[in-house]
N, C-alpha and C positions, 0 to 999 in steps of 0.2 A: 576399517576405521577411517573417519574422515580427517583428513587433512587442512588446517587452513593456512596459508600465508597472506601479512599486508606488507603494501608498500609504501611510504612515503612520496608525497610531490608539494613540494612547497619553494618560497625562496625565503628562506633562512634570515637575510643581510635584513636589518632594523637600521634607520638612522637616526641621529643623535635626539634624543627623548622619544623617539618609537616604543611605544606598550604594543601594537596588537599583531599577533601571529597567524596566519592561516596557513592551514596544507588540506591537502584531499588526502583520505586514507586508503587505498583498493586493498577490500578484502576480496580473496579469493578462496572457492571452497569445493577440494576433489573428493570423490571417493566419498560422498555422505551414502550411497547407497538407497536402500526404498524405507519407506516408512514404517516404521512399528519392529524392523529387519535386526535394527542392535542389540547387543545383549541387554539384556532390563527394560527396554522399551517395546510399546504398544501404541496403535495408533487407535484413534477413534475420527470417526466421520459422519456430518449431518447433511441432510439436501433439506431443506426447507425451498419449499416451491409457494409462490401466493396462487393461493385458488379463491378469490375474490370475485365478486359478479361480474368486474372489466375483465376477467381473463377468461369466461365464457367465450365459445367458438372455438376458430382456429388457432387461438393462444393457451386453452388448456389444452388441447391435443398437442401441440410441439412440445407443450411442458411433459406431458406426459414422457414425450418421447426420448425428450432432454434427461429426464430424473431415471429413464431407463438405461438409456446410455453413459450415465454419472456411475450407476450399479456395478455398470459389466465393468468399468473399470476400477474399483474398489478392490484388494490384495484381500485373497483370501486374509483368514484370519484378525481381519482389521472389524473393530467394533462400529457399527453404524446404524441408522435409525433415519426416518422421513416425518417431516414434519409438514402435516400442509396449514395454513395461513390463511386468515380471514379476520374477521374484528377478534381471536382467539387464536387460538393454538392446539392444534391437534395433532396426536401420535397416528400417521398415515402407516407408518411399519417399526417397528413390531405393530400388531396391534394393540387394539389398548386393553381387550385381555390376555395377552401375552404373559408368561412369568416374567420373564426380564424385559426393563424398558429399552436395551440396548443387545444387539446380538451379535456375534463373530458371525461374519461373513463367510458360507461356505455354499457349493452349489445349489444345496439344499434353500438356504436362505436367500439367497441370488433372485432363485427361481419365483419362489414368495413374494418379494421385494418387487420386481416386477410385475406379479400380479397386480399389488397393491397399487400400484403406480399409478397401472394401466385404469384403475378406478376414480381415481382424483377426480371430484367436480368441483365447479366454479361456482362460489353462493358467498354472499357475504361481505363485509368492507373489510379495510386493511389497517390494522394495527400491529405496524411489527416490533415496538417494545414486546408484546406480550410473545411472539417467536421469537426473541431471543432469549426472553427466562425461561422458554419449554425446552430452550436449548441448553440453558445454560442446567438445567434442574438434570437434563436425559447425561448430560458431559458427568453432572457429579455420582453419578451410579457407575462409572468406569474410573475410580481414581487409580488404578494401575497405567491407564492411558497415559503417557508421558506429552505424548501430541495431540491435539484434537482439531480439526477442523471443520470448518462449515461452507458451503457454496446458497448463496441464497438470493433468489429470483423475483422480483416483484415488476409488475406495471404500473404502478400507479403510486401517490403519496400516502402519507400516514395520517387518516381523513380521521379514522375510527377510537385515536384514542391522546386524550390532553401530548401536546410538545414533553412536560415532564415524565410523563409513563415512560412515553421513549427514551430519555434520557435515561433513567431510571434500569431499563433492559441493557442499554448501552453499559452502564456502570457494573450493573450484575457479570453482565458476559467479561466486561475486561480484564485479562487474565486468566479467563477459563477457555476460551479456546481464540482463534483467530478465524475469519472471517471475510470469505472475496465476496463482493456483491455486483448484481448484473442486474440493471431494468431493461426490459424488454417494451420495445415503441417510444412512442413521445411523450408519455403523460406522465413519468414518474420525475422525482427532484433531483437533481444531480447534486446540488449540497447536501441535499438532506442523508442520500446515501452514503456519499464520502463521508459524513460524519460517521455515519457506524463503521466505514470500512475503516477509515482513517484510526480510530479508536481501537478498533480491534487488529491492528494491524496484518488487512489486507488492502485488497485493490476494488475499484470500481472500474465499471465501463459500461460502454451501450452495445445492447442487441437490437440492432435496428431492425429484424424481423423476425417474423415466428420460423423460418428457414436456416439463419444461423444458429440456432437457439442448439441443435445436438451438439455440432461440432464444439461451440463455447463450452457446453457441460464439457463433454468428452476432455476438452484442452485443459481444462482446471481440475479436474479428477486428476489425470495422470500428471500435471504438475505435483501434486497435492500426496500422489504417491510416491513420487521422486525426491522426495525431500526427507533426507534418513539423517537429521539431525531434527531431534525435535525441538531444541530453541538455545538461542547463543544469546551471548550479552556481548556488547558491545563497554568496554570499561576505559575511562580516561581519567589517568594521575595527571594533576599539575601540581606544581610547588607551591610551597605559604606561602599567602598572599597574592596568589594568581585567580582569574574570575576566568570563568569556562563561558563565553561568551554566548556558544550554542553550537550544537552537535545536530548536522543535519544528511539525513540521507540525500543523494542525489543523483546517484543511479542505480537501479534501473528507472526508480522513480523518482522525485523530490518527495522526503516524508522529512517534516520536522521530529527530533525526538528531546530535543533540548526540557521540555515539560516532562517529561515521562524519566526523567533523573531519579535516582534512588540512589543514596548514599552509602557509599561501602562503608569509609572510614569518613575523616576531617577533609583529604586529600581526595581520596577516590569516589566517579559515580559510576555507574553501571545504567546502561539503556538498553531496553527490549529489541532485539529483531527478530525473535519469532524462529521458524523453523527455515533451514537451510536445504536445498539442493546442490549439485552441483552447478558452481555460478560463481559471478564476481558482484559483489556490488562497491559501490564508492559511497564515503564518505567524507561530510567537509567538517572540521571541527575548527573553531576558532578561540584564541585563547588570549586575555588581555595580561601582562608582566607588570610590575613595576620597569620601570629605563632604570636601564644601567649606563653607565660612560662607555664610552667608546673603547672598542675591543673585547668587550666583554663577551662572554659568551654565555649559556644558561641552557639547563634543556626545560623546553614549555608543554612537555606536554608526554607521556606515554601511553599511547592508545594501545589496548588490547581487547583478545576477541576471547572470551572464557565459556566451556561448555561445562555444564553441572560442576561450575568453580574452579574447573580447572582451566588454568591461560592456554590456550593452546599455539598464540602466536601472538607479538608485541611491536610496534616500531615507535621511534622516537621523532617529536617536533620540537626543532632547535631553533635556538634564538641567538644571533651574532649583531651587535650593535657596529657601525660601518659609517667613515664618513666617505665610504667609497661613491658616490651617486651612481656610479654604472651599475653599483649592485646594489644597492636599496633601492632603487624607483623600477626593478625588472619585476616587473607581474609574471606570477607561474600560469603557466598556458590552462595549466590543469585545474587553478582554482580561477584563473578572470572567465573561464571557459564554462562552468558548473554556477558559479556567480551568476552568469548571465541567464542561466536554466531558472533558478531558481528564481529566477528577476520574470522570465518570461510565463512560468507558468502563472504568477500572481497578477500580472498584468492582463491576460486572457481572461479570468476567472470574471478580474474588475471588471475589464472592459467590456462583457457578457452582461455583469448584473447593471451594469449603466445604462447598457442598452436596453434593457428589461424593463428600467426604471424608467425611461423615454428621457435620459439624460446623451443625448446623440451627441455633445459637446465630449464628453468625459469618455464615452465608449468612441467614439474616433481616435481622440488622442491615446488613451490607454490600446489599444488593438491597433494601432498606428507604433507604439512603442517594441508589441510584440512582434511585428512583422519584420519589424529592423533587427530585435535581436534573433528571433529565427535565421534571420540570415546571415548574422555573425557570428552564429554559434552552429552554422551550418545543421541545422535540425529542419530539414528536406518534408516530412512528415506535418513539421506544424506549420510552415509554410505553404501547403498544400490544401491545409483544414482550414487556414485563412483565408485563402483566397474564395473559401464560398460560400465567407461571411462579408469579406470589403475588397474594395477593388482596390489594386494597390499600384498607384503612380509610380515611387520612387521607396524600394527596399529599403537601399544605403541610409536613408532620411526616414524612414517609416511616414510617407507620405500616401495618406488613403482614404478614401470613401463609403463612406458604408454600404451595402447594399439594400435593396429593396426587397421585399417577398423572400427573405430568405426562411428553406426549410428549416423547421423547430427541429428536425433531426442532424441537421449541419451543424449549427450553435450545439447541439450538446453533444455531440461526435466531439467536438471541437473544445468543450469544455471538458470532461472526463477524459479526453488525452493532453490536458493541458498539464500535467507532472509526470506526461512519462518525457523523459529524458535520452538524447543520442552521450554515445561515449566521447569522452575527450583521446584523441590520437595522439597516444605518446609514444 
């Protein structure tokens, strides 16, 4: 059975008319076990792969190879199904005369599954709202699945069907299953994708060639099997008359969930994160009080982590009003530190689409911002991805130059790692 424990990091001390509280909250979670593994739980699994006319060539053969390699690593027993992707939606396995649209994984099936794979051709444009409602329609024929997942592949944009369609698919899938997405090469959106990943809470990234493409599947399969909680909430009490400012992931990655609130009670909300491995993540939650006088004390905030409603672990954010100055002006390492993350990913994102926009003014200064705090937030990684995008004078000042000729695969390396996030050393 899994285990979780959080811990608190904040500074506590408010000074005289101080409302607003911050702390980071590290959840930690052992012992989730494999997926589909706990009593009453079942996992389900989808590989949607695009097989559109740009992935003709040497991009449907890795994919092939990739959706084979996703197979071998699927837990017996776990429900699963291929979808390939074009201006439509097709059932790649089961077939589509199959009796069921969804089948338990077992060698038998494995071995099929593969075949099918291995057949995948590239024809067609890409609309992937309408893959996500063949996913989302194949997910509701296993409602025993407590978990469900999807891994899903494209190169290129969503040419083949109106912005609203997608959205549309987006809205369907939300809460039916979650969702990592990977473009392969330079021609697909990196916003566009983060929206559905972001929505369904997964992750995006780039496959810069048809070469990484197994080992990526391979790494997100057995993620995907390692996660023997199929989905926690994340729950935060504050007292009447307190305002929950915003609740934000920010490690491993930066995800806002402050929108995605759902109200228990008057006091309480509850936000989604999805299914758990063994892992820690951080959260920041910020909470605004009435002021009290001086000496007061107040607690601002009970953040808990509940699985199928039950709390399985809680810590408390406290509020001490202080005319101490040594101890109200102390910033906690752990939240000026995560603060700065979540400052740097948005400043990249900008600084990317300015540049885009041929506003060379505003992508200086913004990507001049992130380079400074990369380096004050000691995050080695995104200082690294900066650099081969702008040359950089002086860190300390984010003082920088843009570069010239730079590869469109740098910029979006550079942009879909701009929320992942290093830990704060405490």
């Amino acid at each position: 059975m899994a285990d979780f424990a959080a811990e608190i990091y904040q500074n506590e001390f408010l000074p005289d008319g101080g409302t607003d509280v911050h702390a980071i909250v590290s959840v930690t979670c052992t012992g989730a076990g494999a997926a589909g593994a706990a009593e009453g739980d079942e996992a389900a699994e989808i590989i949607i792969v695009d097989t559109s006319g740009s992935m003709a060539g040497d991009k449907i053969v890795a994919a092939q190879r990739a959706a084979a390699v996703a197979v071998d690593q699927i837990l017996d027993g776990t429900w699963f199904a291929v979808i390939a992707g074009t201006d439509g939606a097709d059932r790649a396995f089961p077939y589509p005369n199959a009796v069921s649209p969804m089948v338990r994984m077992e060698p038998g099936a494995r071995a099929a599954a593969r075949q099918a794979v291995s057949r995948l051709v590239a024809g067609g444009g890409t609309a992937i709202g309408s893959w996500l409602r063949l996913a989302s329609q194949l997910f509701s024929t296993v409602p025993q699945a407590t978990q469900r997942h999807a891994i899903l592949l494209t190169d290129g944009k969503n040419q083949s069907e109106t912005d609203e369609a997608l959205q549309a698919g987006i809205r369907q899938a939300k809460g039916v299953f979650q969702c990592d997405c990977r473009g392969v090469g330079a021609d697909w959106d990196v916003s566009e994708l983060r929206g559905v990943a972001t929505a369904l809470l997964g992750t995006v990234d780039l496959i810069p060639d048809t070469a990484s493409m197994e080992q990526a599947f391979a790494d997100l399969m057995q993620q995907a099997m390692g996660r023997g909680v199929a989905d926690a909430q994340l729950r935060v009490w504050a007292p009447q008359g307190a305002q929950v400012l915003f609740v934000r992931q920010v490690s491993p990655q930066v995800e806002d969930l402050t929108a995605r609130r759902t109200d228990l009670n008057p006091l309480t909300g509850a936000y989604p994160t999805g299914a758990w491995g063994d892992e820690t993540r951080d959260y920041h939650v910020a909470v605004r009080l009435a002021s009290k006088p001086l000496g007061s004390e107040q607690l601002a905030a009970r953040v808990m982590v509940a699985v199928r409603d039950e709390v399985k672990t809680q810590a408390l954010v406290k509020a001490l009003w202080s005319a101490d100055d040594t101890l109200t002006t102390r910033i906690n390492p752990a939240v000026a530190h995560y603060t700065g993350q979540a400052e740097l990913a948005e400043v990249i994102q900008e600084g990317l689409a300015a540049k885009a926009a041929g506003d060379e003014a505003t992508a200086t200064t913004k990507l001049g911002r992130a380079v400074q705090l990369a380096e004050a937030t000691g995050n080695d990684e995104a200082t690294s991805r900066l650099r081969k995008v702008v040359d950089i004078d002086d860190p300390a000042t984010g003082t920088v130059r843009l570069k010239r000729g730079v590869d469109k695969l740098d910029e979006m390396a550079l942009d879909t790692s701009s929320t992942k996030t290093t830990r704060v050393k405490k």
